[in-house]
Backbone as JSON Lines, residues from 0, in Angstrom:
{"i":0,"aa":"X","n":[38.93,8.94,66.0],"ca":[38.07,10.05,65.74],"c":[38.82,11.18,65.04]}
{"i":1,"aa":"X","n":[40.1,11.49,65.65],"ca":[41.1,12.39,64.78],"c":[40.84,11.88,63.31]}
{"i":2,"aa":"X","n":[41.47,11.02,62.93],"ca":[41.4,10.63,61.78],"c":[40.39,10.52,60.6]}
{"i":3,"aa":"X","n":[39.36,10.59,61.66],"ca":[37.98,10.55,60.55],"c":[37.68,11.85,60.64]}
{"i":4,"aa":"X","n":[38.45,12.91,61.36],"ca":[38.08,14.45,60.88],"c":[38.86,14.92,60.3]}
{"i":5,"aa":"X","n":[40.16,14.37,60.2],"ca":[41.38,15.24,59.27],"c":[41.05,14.3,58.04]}
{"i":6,"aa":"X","n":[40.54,13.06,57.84],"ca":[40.0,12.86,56.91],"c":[38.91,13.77,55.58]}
{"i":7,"aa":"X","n":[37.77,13.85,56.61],"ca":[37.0,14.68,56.17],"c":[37.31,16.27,55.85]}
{"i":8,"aa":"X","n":[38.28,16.82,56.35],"ca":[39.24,18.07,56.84],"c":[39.99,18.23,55.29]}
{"i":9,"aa":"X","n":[40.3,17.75,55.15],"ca":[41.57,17.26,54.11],"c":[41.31,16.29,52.74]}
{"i":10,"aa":"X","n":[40.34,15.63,52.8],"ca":[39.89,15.24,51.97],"c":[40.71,13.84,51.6]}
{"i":11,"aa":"X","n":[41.39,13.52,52.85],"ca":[42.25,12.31,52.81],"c":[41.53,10.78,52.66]}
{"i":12,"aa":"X","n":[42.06,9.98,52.08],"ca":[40.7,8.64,52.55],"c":[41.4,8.21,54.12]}
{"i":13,"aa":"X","n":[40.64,8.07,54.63],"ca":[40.61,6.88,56.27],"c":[41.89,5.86,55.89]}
{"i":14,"aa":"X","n":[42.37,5.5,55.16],"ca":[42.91,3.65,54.74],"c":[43.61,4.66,53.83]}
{"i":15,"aa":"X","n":[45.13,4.33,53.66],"ca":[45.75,4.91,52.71],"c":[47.34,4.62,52.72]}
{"i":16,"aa":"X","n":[47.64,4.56,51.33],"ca":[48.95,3.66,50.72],"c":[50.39,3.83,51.02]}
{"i":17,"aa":"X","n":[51.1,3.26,51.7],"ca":[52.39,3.68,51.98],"c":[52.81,5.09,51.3]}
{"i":18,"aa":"X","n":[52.58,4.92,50.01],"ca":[52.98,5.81,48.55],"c":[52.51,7.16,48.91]}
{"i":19,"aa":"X","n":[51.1,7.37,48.93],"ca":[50.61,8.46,49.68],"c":[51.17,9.45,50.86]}
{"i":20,"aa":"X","n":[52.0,8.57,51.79],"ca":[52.07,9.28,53.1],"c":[53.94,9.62,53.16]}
{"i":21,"aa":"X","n":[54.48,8.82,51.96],"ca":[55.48,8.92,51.88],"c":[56.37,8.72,50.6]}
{"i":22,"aa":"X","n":[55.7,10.15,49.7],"ca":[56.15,9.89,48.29],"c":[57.65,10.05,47.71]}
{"i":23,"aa":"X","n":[58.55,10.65,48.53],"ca":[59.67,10.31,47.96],"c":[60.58,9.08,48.42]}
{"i":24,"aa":"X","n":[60.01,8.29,49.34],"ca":[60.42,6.99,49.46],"c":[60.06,5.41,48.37]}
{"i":25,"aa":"X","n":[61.22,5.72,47.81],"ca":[60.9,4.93,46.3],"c":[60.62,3.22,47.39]}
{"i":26,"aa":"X","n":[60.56,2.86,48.02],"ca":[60.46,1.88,48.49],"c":[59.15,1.93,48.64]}
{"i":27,"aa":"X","n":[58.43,2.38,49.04],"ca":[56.48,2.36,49.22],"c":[56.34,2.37,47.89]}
{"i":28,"aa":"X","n":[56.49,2.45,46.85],"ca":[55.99,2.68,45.07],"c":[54.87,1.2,45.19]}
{"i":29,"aa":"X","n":[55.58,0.09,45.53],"ca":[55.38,-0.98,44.58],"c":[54.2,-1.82,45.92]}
{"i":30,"aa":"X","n":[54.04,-1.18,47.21],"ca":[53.91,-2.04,48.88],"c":[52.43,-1.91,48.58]}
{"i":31,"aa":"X","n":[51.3,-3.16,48.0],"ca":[50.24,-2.49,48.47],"c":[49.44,-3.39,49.28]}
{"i":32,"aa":"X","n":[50.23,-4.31,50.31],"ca":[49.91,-5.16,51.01],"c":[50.02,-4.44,52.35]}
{"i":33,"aa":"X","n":[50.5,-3.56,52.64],"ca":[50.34,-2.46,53.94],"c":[49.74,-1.32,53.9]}
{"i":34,"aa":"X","n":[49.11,-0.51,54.97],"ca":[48.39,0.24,55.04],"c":[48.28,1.56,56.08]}
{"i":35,"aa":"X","n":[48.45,2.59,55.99],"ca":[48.1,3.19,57.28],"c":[46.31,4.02,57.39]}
{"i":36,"aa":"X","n":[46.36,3.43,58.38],"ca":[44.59,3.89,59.52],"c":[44.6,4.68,59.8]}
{"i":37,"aa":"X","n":[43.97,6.06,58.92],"ca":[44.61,7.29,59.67],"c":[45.77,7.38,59.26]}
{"i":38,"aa":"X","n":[46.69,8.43,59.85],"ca":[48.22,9.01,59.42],"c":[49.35,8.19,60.56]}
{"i":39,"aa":"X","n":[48.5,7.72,61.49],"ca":[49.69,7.06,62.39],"c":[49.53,5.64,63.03]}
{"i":40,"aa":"X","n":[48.96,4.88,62.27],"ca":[48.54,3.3,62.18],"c":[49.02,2.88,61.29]}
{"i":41,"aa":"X","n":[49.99,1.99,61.21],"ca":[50.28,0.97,59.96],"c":[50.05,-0.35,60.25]}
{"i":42,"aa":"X","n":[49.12,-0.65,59.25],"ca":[48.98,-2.44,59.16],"c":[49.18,-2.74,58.41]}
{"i":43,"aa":"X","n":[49.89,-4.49,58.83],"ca":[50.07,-5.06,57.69],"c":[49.38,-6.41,58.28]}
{"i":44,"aa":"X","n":[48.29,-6.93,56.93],"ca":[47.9,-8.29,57.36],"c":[48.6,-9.35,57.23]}
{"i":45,"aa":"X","n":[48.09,-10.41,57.32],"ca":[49.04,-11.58,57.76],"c":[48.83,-12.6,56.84]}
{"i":46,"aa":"X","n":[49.58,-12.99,55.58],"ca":[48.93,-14.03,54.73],"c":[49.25,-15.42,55.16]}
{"i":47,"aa":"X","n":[50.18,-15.71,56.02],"ca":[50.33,-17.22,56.2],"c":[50.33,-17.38,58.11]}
{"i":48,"aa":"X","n":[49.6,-18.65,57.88],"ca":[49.2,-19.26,58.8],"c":[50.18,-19.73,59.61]}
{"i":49,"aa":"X","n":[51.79,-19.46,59.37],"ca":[53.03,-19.24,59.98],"c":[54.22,-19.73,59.01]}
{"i":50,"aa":"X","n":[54.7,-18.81,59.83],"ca":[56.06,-18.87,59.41],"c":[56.72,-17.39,59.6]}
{"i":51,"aa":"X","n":[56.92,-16.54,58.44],"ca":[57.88,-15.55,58.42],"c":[56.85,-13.93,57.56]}
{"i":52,"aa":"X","n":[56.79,-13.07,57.97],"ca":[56.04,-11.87,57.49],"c":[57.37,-10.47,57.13]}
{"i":53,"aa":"X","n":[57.26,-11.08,55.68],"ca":[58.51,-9.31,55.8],"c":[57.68,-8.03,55.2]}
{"i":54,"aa":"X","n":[57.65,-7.35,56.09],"ca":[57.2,-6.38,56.01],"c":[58.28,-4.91,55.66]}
{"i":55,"aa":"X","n":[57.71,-3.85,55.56],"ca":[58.41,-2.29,55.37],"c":[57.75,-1.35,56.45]}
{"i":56,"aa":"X","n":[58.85,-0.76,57.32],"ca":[58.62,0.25,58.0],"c":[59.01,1.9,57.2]}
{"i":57,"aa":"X","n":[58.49,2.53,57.16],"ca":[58.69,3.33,56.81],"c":[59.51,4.26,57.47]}
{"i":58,"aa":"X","n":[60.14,6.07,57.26],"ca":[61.22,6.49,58.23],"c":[60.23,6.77,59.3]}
{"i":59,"aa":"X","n":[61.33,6.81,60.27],"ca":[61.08,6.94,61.8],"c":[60.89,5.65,62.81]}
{"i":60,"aa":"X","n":[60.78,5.72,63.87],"ca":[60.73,4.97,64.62],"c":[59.33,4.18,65.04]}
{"i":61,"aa":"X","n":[58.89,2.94,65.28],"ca":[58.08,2.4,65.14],"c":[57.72,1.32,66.49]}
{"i":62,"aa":"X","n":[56.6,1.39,66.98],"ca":[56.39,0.02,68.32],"c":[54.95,-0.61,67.76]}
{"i":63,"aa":"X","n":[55.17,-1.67,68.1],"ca":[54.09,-2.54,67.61],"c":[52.73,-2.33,68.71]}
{"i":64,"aa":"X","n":[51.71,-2.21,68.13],"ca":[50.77,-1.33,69.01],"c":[50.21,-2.92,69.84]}
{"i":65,"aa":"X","n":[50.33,-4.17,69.7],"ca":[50.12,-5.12,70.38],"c":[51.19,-5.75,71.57]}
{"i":66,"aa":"X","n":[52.29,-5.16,70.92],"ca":[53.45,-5.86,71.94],"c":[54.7,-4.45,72.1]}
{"i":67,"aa":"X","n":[53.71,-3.45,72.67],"ca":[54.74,-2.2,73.04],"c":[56.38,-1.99,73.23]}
{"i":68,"aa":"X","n":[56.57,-3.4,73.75],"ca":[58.06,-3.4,73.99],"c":[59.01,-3.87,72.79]}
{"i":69,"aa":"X","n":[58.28,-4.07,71.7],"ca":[58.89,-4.47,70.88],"c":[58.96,-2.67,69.91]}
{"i":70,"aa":"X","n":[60.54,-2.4,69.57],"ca":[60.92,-1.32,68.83],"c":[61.26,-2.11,67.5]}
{"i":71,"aa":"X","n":[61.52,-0.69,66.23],"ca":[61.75,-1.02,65.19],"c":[62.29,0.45,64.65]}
{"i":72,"aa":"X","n":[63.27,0.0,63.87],"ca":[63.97,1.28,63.0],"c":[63.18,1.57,61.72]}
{"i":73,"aa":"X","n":[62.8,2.66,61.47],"ca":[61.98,2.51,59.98],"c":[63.24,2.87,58.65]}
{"i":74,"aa":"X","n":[62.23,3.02,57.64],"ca":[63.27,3.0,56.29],"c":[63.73,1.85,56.13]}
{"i":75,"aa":"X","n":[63.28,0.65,56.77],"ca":[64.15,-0.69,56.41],"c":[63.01,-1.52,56.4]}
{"i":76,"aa":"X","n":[63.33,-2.92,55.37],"ca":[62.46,-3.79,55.41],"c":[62.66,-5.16,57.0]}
{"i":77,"aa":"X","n":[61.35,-5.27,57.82],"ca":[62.07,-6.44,58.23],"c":[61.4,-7.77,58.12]}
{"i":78,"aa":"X","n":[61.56,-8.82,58.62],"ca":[61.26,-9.84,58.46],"c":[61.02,-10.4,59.74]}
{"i":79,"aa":"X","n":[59.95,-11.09,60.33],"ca":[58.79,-11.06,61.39],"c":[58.18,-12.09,61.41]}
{"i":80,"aa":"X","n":[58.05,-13.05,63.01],"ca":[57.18,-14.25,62.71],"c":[55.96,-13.69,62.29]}
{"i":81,"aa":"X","n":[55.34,-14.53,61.32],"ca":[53.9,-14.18,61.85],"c":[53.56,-14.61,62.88]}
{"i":82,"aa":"X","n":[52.74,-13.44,62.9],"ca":[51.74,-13.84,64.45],"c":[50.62,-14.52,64.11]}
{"i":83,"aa":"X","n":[49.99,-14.84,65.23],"ca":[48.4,-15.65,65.24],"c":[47.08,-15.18,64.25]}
{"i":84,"aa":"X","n":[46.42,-16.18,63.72],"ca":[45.26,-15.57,62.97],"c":[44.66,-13.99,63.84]}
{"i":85,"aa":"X","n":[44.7,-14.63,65.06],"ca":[43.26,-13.46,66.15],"c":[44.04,-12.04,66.45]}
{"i":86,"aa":"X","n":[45.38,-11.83,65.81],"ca":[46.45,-10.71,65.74],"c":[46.38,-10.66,64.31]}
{"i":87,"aa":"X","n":[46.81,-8.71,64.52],"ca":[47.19,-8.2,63.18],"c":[48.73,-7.27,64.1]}
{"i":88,"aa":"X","n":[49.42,-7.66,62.67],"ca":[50.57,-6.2,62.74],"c":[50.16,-5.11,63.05]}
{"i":89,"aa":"X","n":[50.64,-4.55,63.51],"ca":[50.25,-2.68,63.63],"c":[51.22,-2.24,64.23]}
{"i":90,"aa":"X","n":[51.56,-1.4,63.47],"ca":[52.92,-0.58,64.25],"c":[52.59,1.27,64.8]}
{"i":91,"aa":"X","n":[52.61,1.78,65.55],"ca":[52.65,3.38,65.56],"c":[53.61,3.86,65.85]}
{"i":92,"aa":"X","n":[53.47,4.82,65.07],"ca":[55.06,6.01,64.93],"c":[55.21,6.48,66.53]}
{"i":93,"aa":"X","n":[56.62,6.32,66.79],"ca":[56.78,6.36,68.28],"c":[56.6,8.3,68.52]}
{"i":94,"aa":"X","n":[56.3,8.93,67.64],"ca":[55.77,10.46,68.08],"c":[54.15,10.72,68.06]}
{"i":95,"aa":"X","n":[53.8,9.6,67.37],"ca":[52.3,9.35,67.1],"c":[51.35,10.08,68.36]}
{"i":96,"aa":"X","n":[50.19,10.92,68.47],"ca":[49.69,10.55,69.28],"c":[49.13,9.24,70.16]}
{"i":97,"aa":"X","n":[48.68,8.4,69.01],"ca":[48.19,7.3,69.77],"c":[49.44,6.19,70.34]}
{"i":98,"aa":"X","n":[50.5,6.78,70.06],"ca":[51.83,6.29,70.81],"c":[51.88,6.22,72.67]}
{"i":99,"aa":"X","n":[51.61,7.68,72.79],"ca":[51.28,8.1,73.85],"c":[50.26,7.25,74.75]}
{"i":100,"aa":"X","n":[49.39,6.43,74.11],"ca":[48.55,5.84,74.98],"c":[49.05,4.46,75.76]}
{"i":101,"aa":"X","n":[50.0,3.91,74.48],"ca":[51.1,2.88,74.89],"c":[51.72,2.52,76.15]}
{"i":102,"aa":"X","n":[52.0,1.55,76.75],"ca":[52.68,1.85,78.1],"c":[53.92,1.77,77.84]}
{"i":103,"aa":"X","n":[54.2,3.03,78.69],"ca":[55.61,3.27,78.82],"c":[56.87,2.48,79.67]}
{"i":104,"aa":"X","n":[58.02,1.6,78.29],"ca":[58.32,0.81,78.95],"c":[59.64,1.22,78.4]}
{"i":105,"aa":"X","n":[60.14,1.76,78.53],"ca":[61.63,2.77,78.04],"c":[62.21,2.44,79.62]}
């Protein structure tokens, strides 16, 4: 709901490009297979039916909003099973509000 008012607020779109949220990171220029939902959702979909997903985190710190206990350093690319068709990637910025909803497993 945040998001669809700082959307409207700001004139931001809902769905929007690495590039956008983080323009002096020459690494988002070229990424347009990831996405952030809002300002603190990043997805990335899943093109193969398995094997290996390399993805880009962007700076800061990152937990996968399906498997909380899993951390990630941003500013680096990593490389990731894929997961299952009925899963998507999603990572939130570990200052994120919707971080906070996460269980806390620190």
């Amino acid at each position: 709901m945040a998001a669809s008012r700082q959307s409207l607020d700001l004139g931001l779109p809902l769905v929007r490009p690495l590039v956008l949220m983080h323009p002096s990171d020459p690494n988002t220029y070229e990424i347009d297979f990831e996405y952030y939902l809002g300002a603190d959702l990043l997805v990335v979909p899943t093109f193969f039916k398995e094997g290996v997903q390399r993805l880009y985190l962007p700076h800061g710190h990152w937990r996968s909003l399906f498997h909380p206990e899993q951390y990630y350093q941003g500013k680096r690319w990593h490389t990731l099973q894929s997961p299952p068709f009925n899963e998507i990637l999603c990572f939130v910025k570990e200052d994120a509000t919707l971080a906070h909803l996460l269980p806390n497993l620190t």
